[in-house]
N, C-alpha and C positions, 0 to 999 in steps of 0.2 A: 493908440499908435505910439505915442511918446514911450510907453511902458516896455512897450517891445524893445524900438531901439535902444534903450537902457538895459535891457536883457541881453540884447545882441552885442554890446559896447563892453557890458561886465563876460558873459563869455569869450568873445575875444582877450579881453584883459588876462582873462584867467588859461585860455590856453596858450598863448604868451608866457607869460609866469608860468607856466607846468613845462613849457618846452624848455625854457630858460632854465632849466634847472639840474639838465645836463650837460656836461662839457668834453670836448674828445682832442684827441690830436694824435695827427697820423708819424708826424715829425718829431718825436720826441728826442733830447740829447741825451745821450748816456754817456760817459767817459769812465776810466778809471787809472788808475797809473800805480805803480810797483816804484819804488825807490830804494834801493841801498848801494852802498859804494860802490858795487862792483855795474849794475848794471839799473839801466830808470826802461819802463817797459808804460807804457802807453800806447791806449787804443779811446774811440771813439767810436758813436754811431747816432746818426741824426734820423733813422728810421725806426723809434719805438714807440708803442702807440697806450694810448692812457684814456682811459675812462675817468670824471668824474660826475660824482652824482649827489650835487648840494642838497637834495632833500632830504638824503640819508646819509651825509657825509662821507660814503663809501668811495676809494678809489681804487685805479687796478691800473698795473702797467704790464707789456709786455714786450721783450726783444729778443730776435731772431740771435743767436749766438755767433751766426757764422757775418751776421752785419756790421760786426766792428772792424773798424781799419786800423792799422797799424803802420807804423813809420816804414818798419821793416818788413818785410814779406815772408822772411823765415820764422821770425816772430811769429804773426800770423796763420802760419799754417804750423807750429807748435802749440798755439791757442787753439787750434780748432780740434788737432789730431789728439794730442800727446795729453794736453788737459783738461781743457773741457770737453774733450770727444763730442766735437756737437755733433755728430750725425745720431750718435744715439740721445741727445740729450740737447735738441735742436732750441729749447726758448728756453729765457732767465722768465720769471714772473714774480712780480708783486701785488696781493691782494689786501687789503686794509683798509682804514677807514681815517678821517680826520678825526683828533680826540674831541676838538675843540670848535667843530667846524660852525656852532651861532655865530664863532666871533667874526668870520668873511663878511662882509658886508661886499657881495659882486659888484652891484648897480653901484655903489660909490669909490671914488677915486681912493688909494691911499696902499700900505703896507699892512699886510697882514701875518703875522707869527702865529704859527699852530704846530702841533706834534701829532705827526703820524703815527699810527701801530698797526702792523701787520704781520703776516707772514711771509718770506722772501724764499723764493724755489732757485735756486741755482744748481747744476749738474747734478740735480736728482733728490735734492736733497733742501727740505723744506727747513726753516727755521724761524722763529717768532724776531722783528727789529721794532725799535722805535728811534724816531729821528725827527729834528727839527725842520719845518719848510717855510719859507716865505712868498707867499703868494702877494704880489704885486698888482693893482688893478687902474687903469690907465688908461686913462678914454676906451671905453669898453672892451679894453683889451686886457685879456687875466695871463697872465705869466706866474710859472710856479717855479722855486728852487728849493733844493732843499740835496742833501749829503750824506754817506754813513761812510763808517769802517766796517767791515766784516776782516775777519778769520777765514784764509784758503782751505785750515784742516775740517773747519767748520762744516764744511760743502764739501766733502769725502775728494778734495781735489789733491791729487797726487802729485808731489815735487820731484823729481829723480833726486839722488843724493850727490850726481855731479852736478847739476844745475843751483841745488838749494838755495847757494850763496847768494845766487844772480837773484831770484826771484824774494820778494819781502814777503813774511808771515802773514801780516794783515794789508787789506790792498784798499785805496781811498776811492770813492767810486761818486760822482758828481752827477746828478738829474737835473736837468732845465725842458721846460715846457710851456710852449705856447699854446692856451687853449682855445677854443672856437666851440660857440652854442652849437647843441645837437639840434636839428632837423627833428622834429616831432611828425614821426610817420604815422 
């Protein structure tokens, strides 16, 4: 009898630790902002959602185009219509993986540095990034940050040539992420 419950105690353990080993969030932040003299263009959006998967280091992000807000409304509906035409080109995504991902240690408190590499899809058009992130972990609570620059011409995104001035070449684009253990279905 003892043998069992020691059977029964290490499978539990172990499907704990297998379920533990994904991470989601439905709330993801996206931000981004445009800066040059003539004109600062920022938008946000707190609904992107993010898969991680510590047993394979792999993670993935994805956001609705049309779910950034903007200061300005005309803004807005220039992002949607004019540039990224999101109705044909409705999600950004990111699929990748962590380079470095032994070094997280989830179950313990502390600051984590790693470098992502992946592929990044914006307005139709896929391209290879790598970018640093720090994943923070805090009484069982994992927060991830982490930053790039991209290139508008990069991502086949079209500037009018009376606007140019107003919008910047390269745009900064800021990710924060509170994750939460997946549900082992």
């Amino acid at each position: 009898m003892k043998n069992i419950i020691t059977i029964f105690v290490l499978l539990i353990g172990l499907v704990v630790n297998v379920s533990a080993q994904k991470y989601f969030t439905k709330t993801g932040n996206i931000s981004f902002h445009s800066d040059t003299p003539m004109e600062k263009i920022e938008a946000v959006t707190n609904s992107a959602t993010s898969v991680l998967d510590m047993e394979t280091g792999k993670i993935q992000w994805a956001v609705l185009v049309k779910s950034f807000s903007f200061e300005k409304a005309l803004m807005e509906e220039h992002f949607n219509e004019n540039y990224m035409e999101s109705t044909k080109f409705p999600k950004a995504k990111f699929t990748g993986s962590i380079d470095n991902a032994g070094s997280l240690n989830l179950s313990k408190d502390g600051k984590y540095n790693v470098t992502v590499t992946g592929n990044l899809e914006i307005h139709g058009v896929t391209k290879p990034v790598t970018s640093s992130a720090e994943f923070v972990v805090k009484g069982g609570k994992i927060t991830a940050n982490s930053g790039l620059k991209i290139l508008v011409a990069d991502y086949g995104i079209d500037i009018p040539s009376l606007v140019k001035d107003k919008i910047a070449k390269e745009i900064d684009i800021k990710i924060q992420a509170t994750y939460e253990a997946m549900a082992k279905s």
